[in-house]
Structures are given as structure tokens and as C-alpha cells.
Backbone as JSON, one array per atom type, in Angstrom:
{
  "sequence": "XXXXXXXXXXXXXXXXXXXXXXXXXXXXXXXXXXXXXXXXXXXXXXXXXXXXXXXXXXXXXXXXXXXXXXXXXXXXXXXXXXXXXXXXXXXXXXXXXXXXXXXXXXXXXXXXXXXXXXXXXXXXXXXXXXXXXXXXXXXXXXXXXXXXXXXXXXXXXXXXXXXXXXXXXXXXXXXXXXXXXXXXXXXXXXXXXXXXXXXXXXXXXXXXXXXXXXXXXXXXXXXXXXXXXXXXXXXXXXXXXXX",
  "N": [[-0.91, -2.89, 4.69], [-2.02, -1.73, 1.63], [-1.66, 0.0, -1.72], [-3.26, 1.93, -3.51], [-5.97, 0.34, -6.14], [-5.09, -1.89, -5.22], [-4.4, -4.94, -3.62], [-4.57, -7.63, -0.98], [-3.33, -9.82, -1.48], [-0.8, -8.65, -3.09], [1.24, -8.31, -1.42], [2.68, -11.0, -1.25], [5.03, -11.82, -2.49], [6.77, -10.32, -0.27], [5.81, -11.72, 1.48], [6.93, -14.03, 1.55], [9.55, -13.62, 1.39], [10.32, -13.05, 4.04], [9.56, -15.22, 5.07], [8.55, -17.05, 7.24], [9.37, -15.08, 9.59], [7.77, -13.37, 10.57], [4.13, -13.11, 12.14], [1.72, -12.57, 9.4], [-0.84, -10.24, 8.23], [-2.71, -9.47, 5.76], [-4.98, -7.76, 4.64], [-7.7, -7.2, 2.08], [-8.56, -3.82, 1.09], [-11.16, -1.83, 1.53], [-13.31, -1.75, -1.53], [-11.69, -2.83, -2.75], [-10.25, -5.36, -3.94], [-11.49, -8.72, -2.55], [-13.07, -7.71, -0.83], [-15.91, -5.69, 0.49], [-17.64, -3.66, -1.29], [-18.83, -0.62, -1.19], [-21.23, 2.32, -2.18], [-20.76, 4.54, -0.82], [-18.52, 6.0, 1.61], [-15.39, 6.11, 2.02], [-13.28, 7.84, 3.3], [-10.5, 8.86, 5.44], [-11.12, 7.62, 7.87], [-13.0, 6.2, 7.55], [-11.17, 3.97, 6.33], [-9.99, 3.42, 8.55], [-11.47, 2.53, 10.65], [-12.24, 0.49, 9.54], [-9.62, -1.14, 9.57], [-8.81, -1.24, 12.59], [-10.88, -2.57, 12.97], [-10.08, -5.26, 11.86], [-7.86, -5.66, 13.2], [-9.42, -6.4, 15.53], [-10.43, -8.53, 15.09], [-8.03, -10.23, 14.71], [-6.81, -10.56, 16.79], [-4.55, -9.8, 17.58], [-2.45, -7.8, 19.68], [-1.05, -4.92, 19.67], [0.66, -4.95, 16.77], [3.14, -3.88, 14.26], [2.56, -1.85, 11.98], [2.76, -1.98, 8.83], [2.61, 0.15, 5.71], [1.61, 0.8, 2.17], [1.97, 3.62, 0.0], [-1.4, 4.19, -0.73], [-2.17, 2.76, 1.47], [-0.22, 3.61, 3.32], [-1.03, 6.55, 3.54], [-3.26, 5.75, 4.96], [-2.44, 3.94, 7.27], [-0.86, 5.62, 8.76], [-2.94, 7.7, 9.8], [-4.55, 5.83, 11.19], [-2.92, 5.12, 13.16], [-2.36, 8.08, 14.6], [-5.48, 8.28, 15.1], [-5.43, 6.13, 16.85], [-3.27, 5.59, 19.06], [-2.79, 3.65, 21.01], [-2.64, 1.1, 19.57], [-1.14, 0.3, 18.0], [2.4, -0.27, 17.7], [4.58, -0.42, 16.14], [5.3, 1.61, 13.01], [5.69, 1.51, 9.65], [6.26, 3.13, 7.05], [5.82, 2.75, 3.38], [6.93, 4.03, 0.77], [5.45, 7.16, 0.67], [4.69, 9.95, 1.5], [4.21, 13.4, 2.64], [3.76, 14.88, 0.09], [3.06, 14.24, -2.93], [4.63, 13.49, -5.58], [4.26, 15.23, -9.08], [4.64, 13.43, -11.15], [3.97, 10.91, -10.07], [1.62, 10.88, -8.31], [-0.01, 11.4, -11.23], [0.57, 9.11, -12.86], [-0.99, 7.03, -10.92], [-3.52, 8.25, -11.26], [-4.39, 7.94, -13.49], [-4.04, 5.3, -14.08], [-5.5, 3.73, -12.44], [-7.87, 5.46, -13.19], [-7.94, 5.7, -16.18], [-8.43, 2.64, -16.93], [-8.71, -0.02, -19.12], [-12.42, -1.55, -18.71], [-12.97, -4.14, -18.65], [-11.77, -7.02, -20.03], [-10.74, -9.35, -23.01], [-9.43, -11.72, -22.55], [-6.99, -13.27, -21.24], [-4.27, -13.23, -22.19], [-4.86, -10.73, -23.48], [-5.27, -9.18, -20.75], [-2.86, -9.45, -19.61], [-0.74, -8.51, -21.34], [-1.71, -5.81, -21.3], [-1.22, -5.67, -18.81], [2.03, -5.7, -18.79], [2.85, -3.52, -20.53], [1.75, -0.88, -19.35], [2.62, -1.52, -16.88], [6.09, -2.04, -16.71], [8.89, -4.0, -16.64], [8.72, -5.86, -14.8], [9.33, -9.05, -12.88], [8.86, -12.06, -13.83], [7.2, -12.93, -11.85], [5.96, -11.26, -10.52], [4.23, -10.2, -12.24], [2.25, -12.73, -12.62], [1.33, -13.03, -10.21], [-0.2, -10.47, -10.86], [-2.06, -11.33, -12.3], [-3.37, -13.04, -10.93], [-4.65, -12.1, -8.85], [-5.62, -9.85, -9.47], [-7.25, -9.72, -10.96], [-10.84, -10.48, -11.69], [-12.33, -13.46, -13.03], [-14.64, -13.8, -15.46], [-17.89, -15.81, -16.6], [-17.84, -15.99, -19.12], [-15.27, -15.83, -20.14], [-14.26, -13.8, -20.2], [-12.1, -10.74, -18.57], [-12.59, -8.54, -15.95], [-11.94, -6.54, -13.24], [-10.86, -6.68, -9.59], [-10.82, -4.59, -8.13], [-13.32, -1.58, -7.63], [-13.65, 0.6, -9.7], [-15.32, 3.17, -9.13], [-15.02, 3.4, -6.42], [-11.98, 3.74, -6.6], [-12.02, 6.33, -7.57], [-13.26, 7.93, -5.79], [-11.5, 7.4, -3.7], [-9.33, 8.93, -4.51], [-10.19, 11.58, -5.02], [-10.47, 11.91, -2.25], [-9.95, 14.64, 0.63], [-6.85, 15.65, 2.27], [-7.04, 16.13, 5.12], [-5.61, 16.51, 7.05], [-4.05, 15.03, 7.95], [-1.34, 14.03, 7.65], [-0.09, 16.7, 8.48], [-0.18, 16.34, 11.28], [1.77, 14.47, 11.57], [3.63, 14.82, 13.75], [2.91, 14.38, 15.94], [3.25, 11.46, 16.87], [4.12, 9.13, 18.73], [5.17, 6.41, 18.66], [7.89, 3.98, 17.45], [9.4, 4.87, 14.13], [9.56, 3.57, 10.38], [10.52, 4.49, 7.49], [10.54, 3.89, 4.26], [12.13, 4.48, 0.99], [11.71, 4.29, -2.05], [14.53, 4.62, -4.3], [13.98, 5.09, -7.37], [11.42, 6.1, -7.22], [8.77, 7.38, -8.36], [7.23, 9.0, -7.25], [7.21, 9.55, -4.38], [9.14, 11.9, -3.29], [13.18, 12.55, -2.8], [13.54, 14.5, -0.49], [11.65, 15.36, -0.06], [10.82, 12.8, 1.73], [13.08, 12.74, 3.45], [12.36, 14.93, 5.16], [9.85, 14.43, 6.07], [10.91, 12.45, 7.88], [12.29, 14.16, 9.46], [10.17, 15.44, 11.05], [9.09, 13.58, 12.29], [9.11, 11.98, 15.94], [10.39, 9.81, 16.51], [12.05, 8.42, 13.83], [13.15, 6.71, 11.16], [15.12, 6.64, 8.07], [15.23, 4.35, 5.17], [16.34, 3.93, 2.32], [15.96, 1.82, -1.02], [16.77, 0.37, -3.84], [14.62, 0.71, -6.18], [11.57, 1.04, -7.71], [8.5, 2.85, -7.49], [6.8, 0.68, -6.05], [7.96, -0.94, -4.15], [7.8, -3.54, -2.93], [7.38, -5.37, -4.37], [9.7, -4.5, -6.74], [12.05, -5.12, -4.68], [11.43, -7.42, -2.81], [13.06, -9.17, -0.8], [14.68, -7.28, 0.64], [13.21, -5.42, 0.99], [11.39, -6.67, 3.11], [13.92, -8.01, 5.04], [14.92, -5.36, 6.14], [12.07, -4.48, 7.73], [11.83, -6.6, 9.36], [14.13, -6.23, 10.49], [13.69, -4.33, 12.14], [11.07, -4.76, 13.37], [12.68, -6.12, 15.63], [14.47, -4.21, 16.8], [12.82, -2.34, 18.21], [11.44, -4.47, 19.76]],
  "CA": [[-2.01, -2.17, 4.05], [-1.67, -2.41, 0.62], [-1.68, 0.79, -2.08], [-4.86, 2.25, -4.4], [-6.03, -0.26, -6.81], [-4.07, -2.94, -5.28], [-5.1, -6.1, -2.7], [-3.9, -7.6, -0.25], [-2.03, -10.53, -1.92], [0.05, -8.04, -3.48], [2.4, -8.41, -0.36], [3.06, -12.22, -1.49], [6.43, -11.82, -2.63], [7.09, -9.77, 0.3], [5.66, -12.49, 2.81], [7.99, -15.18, 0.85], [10.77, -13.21, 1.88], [9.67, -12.94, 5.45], [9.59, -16.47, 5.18], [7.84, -16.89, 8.88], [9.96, -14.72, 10.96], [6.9, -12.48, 11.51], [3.23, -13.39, 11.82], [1.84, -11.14, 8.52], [-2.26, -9.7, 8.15], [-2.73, -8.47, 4.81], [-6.53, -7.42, 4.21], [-7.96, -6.61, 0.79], [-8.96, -2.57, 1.65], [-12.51, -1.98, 1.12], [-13.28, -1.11, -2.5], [-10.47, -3.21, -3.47], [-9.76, -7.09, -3.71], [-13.08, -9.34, -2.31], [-13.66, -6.84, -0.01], [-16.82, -5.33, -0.42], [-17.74, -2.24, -2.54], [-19.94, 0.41, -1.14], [-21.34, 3.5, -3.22], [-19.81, 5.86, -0.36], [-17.74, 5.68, 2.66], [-13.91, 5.83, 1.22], [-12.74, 8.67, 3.93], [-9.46, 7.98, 5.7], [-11.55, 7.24, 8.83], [-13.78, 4.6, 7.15], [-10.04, 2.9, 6.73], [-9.29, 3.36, 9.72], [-12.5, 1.41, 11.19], [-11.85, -1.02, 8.86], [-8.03, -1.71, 10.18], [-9.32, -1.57, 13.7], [-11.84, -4.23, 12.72], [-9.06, -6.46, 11.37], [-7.2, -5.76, 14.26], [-9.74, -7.04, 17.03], [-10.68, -9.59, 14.46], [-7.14, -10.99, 14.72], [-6.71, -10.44, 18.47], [-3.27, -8.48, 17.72], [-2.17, -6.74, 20.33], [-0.12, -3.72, 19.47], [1.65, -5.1, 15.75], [3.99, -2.93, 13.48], [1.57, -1.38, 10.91], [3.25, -1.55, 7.32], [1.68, 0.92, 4.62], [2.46, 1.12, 1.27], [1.47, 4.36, -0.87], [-2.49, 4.69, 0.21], [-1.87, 1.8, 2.76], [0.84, 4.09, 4.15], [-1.93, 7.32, 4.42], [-4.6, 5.06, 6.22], [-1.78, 3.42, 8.15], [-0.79, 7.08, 9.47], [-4.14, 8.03, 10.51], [-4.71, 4.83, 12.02], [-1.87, 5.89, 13.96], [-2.76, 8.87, 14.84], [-6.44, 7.54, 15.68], [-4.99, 5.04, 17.89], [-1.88, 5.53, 19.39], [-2.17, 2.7, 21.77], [-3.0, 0.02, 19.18], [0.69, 0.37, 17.17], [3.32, -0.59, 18.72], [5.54, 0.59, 15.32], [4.7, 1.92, 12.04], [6.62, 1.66, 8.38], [5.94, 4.0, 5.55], [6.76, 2.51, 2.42], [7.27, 5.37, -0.45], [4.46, 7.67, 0.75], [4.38, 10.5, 2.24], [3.14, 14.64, 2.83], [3.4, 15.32, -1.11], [3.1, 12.91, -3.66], [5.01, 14.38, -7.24], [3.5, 15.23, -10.48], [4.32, 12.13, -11.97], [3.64, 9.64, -9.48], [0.38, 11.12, -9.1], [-0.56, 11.07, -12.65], [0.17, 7.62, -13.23], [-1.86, 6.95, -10.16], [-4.99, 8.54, -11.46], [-4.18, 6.88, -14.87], [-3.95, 3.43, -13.76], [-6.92, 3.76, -11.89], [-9.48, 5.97, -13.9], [-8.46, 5.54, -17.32], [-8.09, 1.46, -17.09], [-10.04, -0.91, -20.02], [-12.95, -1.88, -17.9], [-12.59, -5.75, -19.34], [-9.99, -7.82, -21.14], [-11.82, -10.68, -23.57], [-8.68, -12.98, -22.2], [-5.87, -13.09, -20.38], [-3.38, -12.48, -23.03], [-4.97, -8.94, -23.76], [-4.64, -8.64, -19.67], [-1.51, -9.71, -19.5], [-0.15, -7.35, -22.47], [-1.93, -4.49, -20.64], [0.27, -4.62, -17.69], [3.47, -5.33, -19.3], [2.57, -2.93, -21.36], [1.47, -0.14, -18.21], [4.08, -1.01, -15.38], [7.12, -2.61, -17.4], [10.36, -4.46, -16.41], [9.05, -6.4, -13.32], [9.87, -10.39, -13.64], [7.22, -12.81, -13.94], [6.7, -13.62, -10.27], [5.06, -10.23, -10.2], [3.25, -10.69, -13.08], [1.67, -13.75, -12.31], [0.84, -12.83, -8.73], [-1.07, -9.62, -10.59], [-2.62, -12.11, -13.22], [-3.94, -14.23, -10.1], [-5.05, -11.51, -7.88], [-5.85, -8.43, -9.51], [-8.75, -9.56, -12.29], [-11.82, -11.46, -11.49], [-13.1, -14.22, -14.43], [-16.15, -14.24, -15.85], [-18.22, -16.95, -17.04], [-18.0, -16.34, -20.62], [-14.58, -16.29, -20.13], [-13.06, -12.54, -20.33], [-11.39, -10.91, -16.74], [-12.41, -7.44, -14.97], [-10.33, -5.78, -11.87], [-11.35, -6.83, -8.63], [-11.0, -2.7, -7.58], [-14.33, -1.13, -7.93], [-13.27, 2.08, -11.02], [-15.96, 4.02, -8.69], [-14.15, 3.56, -5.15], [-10.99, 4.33, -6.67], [-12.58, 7.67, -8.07], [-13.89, 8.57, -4.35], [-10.37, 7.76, -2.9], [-8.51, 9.62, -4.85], [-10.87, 12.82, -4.34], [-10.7, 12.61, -0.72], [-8.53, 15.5, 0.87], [-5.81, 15.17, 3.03], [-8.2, 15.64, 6.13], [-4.7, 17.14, 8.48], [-3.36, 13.92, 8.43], [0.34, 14.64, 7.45], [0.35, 17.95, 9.11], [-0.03, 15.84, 12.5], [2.26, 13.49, 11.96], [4.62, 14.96, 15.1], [2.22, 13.7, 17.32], [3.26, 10.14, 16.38], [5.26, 8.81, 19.51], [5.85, 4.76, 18.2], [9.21, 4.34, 16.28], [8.51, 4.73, 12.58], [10.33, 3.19, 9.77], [10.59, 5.49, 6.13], [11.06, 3.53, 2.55], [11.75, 5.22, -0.25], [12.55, 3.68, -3.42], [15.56, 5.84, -5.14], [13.87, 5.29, -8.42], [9.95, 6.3, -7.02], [8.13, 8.4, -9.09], [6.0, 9.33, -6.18], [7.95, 10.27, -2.75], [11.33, 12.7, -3.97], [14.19, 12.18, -1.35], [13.51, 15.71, -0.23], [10.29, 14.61, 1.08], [10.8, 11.45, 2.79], [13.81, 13.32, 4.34], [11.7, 16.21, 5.77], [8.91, 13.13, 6.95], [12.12, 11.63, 8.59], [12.93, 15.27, 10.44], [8.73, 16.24, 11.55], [8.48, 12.26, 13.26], [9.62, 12.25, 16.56], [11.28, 8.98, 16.82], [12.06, 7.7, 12.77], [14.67, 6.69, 10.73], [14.68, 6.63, 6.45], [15.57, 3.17, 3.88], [16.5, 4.07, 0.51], [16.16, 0.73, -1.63], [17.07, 1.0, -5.3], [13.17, 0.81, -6.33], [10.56, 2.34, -7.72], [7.02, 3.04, -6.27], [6.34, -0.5, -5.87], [9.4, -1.26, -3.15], [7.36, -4.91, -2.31], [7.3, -5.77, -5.88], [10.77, -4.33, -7.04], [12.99, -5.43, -3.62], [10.88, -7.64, -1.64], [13.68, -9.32, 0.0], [15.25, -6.03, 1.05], [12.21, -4.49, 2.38], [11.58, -7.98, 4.61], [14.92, -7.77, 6.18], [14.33, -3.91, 6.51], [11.02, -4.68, 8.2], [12.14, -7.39, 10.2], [15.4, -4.99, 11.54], [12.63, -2.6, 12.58], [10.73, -5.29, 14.77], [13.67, -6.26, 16.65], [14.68, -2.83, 17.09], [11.62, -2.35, 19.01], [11.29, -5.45, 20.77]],
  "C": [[-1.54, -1.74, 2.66], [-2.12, -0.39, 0.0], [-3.18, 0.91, -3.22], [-4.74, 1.46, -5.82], [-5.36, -1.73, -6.77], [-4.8, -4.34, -4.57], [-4.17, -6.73, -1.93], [-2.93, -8.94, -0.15], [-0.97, -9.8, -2.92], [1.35, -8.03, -2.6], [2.87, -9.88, -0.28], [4.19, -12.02, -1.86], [7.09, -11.09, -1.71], [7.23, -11.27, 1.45], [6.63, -13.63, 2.64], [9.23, -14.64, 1.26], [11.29, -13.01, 3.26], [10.28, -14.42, 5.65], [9.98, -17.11, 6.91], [8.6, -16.11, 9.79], [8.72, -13.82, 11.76], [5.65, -13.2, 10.82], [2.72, -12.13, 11.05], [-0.34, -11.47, 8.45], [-2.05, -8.85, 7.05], [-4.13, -8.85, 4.61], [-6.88, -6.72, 3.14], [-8.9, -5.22, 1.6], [-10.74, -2.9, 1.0], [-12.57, -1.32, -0.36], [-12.22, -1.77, -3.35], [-10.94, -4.85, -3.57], [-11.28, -7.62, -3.64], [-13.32, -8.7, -0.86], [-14.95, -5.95, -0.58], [-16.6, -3.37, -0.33], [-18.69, -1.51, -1.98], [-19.84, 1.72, -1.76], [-20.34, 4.68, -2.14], [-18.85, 5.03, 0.32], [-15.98, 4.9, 2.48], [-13.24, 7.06, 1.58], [-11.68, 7.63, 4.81], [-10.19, 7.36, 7.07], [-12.12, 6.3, 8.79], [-12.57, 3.36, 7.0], [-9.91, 2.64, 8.23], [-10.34, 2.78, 10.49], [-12.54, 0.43, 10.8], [-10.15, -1.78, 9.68], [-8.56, -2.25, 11.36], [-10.2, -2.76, 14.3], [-10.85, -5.25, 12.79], [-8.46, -6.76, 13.07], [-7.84, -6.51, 15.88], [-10.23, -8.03, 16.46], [-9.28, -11.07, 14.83], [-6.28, -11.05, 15.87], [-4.73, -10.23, 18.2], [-3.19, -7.57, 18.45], [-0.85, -5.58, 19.86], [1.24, -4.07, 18.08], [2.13, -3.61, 15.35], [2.78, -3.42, 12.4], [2.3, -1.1, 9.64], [2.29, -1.25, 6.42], [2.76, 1.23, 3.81], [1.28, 1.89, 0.38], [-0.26, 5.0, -0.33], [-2.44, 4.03, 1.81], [-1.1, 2.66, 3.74], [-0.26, 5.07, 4.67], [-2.63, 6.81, 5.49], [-3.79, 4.28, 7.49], [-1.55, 4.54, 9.37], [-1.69, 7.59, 10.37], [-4.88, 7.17, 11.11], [-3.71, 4.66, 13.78], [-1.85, 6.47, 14.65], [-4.12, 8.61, 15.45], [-6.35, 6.8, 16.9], [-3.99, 4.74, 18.31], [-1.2, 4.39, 20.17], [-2.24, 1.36, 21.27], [-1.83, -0.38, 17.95], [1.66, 0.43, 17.88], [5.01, 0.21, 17.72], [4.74, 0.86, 13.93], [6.41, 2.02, 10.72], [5.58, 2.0, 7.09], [6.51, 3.56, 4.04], [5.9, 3.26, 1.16], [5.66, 5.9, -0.48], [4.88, 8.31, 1.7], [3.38, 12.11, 2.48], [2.57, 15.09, 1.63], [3.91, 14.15, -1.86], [3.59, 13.91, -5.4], [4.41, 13.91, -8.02], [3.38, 13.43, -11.03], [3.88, 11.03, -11.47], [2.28, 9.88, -8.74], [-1.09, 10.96, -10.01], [-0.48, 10.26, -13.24], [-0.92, 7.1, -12.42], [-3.08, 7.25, -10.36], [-5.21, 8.18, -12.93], [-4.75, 5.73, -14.85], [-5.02, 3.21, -13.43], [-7.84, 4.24, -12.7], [-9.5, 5.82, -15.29], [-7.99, 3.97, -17.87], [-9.27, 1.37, -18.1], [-11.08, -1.35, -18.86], [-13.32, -3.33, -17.48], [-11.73, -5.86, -19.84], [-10.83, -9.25, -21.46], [-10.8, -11.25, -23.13], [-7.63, -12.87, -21.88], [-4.39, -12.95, -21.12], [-3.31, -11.13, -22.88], [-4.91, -8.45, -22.13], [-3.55, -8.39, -19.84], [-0.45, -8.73, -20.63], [-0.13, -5.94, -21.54], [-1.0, -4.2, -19.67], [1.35, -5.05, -17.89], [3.25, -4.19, -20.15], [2.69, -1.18, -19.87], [2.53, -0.34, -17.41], [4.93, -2.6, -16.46], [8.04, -2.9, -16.05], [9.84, -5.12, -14.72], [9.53, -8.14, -14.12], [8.24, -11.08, -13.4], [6.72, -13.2, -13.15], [5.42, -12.6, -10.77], [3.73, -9.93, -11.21], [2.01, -11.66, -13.03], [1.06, -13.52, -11.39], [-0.41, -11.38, -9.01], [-2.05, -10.48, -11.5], [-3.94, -12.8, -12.38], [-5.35, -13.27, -9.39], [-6.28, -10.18, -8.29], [-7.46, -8.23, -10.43], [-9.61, -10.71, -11.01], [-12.61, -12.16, -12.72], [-14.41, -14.36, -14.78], [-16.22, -15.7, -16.36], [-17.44, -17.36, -18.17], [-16.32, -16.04, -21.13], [-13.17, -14.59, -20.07], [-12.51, -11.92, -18.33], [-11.82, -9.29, -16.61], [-11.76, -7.19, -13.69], [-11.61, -5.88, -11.1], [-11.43, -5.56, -8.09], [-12.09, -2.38, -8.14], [-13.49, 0.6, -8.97], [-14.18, 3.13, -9.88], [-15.15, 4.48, -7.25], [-12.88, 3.95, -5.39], [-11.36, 5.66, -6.86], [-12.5, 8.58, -6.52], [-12.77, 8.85, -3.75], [-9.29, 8.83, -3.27], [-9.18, 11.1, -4.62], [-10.82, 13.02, -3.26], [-9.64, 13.8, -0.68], [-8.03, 15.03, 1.75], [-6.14, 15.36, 4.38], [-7.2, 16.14, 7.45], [-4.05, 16.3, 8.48], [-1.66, 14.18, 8.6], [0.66, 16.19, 8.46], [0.4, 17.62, 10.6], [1.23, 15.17, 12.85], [3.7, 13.39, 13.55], [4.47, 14.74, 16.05], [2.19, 12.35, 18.0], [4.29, 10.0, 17.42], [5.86, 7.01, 19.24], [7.12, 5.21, 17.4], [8.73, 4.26, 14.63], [10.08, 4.46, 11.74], [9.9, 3.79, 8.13], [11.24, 4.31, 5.11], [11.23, 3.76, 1.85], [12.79, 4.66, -1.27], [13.34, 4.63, -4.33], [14.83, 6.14, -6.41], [12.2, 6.43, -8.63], [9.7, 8.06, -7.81], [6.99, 9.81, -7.78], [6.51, 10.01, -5.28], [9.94, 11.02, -3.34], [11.96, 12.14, -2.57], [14.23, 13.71, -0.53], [12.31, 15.71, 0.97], [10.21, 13.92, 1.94], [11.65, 11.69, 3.67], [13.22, 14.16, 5.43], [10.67, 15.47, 6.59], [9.86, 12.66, 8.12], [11.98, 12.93, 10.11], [11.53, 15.37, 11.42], [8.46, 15.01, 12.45], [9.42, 12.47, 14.12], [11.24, 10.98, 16.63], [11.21, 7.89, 14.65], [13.32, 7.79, 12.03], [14.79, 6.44, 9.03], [15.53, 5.3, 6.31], [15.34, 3.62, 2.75], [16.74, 2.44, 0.15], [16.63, 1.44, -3.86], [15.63, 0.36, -5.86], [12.38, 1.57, -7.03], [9.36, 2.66, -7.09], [6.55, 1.9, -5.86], [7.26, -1.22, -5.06], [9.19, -3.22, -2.77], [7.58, -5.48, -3.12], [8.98, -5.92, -6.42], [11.87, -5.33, -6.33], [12.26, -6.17, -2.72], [11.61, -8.27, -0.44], [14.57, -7.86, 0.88], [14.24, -5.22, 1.7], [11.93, -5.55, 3.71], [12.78, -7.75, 5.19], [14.52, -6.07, 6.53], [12.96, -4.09, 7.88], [10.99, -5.42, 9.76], [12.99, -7.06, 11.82], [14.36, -4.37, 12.6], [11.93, -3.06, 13.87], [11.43, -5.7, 15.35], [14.2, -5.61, 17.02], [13.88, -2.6, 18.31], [11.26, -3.1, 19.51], [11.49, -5.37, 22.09]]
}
């Protein structure tokens, strides 16, 4: 389950690293990707009917639920929702409090994006320009995924600017303050570099789950992106752990 503003080929350099040991379900969230766009309904529960969907869509019995950033909230409370339909759960760099800065890029990126780009240059500038120093896989893979082309030839963001708005307003609804109720094994990510989850946090997430265990990667908020071979083995550990 993929993070706000993102889709659900964003986990392509992840699944390449995988490289088949596990069967992988990544679904563009609603409001995101070619998933569709409705004016409301962007509470964590409307995720969480959506997952559930996927889930009897793809006659999965009881997978490991990986969430990254919002993916990780709606993963949680999917969780929590449905205790008997997770078999494990992995948090990657998200958890009870999200810091200033990681945040405020977050409601950046999202609300004060160009709403077009006349051509894929002036994309392509924008996010080297916005999230620096990845390599050009990741580039390419947001080039592919992340715009949609018009006719006349310029590119808008497959994320609806309005559904991000909604998600980011929701409140936190108890979710985190449950999470001790969570009896599956859970697996913690936190990228050393992440703007978003301190190590203070993801530690204290670590202590409140009954059965979980923390991964520091050298990362920043984007752990799939940054390290994707290192979160796949990570990932992988986790379902054979639990096997």
C-alpha cells in the first residue's frame, strides 16, 4: 500500500528486487493512480474497504500487508479492522507522529504542486528539482507512472490535488493509540535519514506492538525507492519468519 500522492507502481523497483520469491498486489489507492476519484470518501475506513476489496478480489488468504507512509496508516487500521485477514504486517517509515519536516514536505508536494507541465522536460526538472539525488531508475519509473498525457501533448498527476487535500485533513480516528491490540508479528522500517519517522518514534512503535521488531536502512522517507533491495530481503526475512 503505497504512500500519499503515490501509486501503486511505485513498488517496481522493490518488486525487481523480490524478484519472484513472493507473490506481490500493489493497488493504485483510491484518489491516486487509475483508481478512481470521488469528491468524498478518503476516511481511513473507506481504505480499508478498499484493501478488503482487493483482498477477496485476489482470493489471498491471510498475506503480509506492507505499508509505506499513508499505505502504512491504512495498512494499520486494516489491521486492526481485520485481525483475521493479516497474517503479518510491515510498517515502512510511518508511524504515531510524523515530524515537522516530513510533514511539511508532505503537504508541499501534494498541495502546492504545478497542476500541468507543457512537456516532459519541465516534469522531469520538477522532480529532480523537488526530491533530489535518486538515480534514474526512479526517475523514470515516476516519469512513467506518476503523470497522465494529454492530447495536446503536456502531462498532469494521476493523484486527484482534491483527494490529497481530504487525506491529509483526516484525523487520526484512534488508530495509533490501538495499535497494542495488534496480535500478527509486525515488521518496523525506518530509514536513518527519514525526515518523517525520528528513531525515537519508531522505537516507542517497536515497544506499544505486542509481537514487533525495528529495520533501520540508511534511507530516507522513500525506503522502496532509496534501498529497494534491502527492504526486499528485509521483507522476505519477515515472511519466513512467520511461516
Amino acid at each position: 500500500m503505497h504512500g500519499i500522492g503515490n501509486y501503486g507502481r511505485y513498488w517496481d523497483l522493490f518488486a525487481n528486487a523480490v524478484e519472484g520469491r513472493l507473490q506481490l498486489v500493489a493497488p493504485d489507492a483510491r484518489g491516486h493512480g487509475d483508481s478512481a476519484k470521488p469528491a468524498d470518501g478518503y476516511a481511513p475506513e473507506d481504505f480499508v474497504r478498499d484493501a478488503t476489496a482487493v483482498l477477496d478480489w485476489s482470493g489471498m488468504a491471510r498475506p503480509i500487508v506492507v505499508g509505506h507512509s499513508m499505505g502504512g496508516f491504512h495498512a494499520t487500521a486494516l489491521t486492526l479492522a481485520h485481525p483475521d485477514r493479516v497474517r503479518g504486517l510491515v510498517l515502512v517509515d510511518v508511524g504515531p507522529r510524523v515530524e515537522l519536516a516530513g510533514g511539511s514536505r508532505a503537504r508541499r508536494l501534494s498541495l502546492g504542486r504545478p497542476d500541468r507541465f507543457a512537456d516532459e522536460t519541465s516534469a522531469l526538472a520538477y522532480l529532480r528539482e523537488t526530491s533530489p539525488g535518486y538515480g534514474d531508475a526512479v526517475y523514470a519509473n515516476r516519469m512513467a507512472w506518476a503523470f497522465r498525457r494529454e492530447q495536446g501533448g503536456g502531462l498532469v498527476w494521476r493523484s486527484s490535488k482534491d483527494a490529497l487535500a481530504k487525506i491529509l485533513d483526516q484525523p487520526n480516528t484512534g488508530v495509533w493509540e490501538r495499535v497494542s491490540d495488534i496480535r500478527c508479528p509486525v515488521l518496523v522500517v525506518r530509514g536513518r535519514r527519514s525526515p518523517s519517522l525520528s528513531a525515537e518514534v519508531a522505537r516507542q512503535l517497536v515497544a506499544d506492538l505486542p509481537h514487533a521488531r525495528l529495520v533501520e536502512v540508511d534511507a530516507g522517507h522513500n525506503v522502496a525507492l532509496d534501498r529497494p533491495r534491502e527492504l526486499a530481503d528485509a521483507v522476505v526475512a519477515f515472511t519466513r519468519e512467520d511461516a
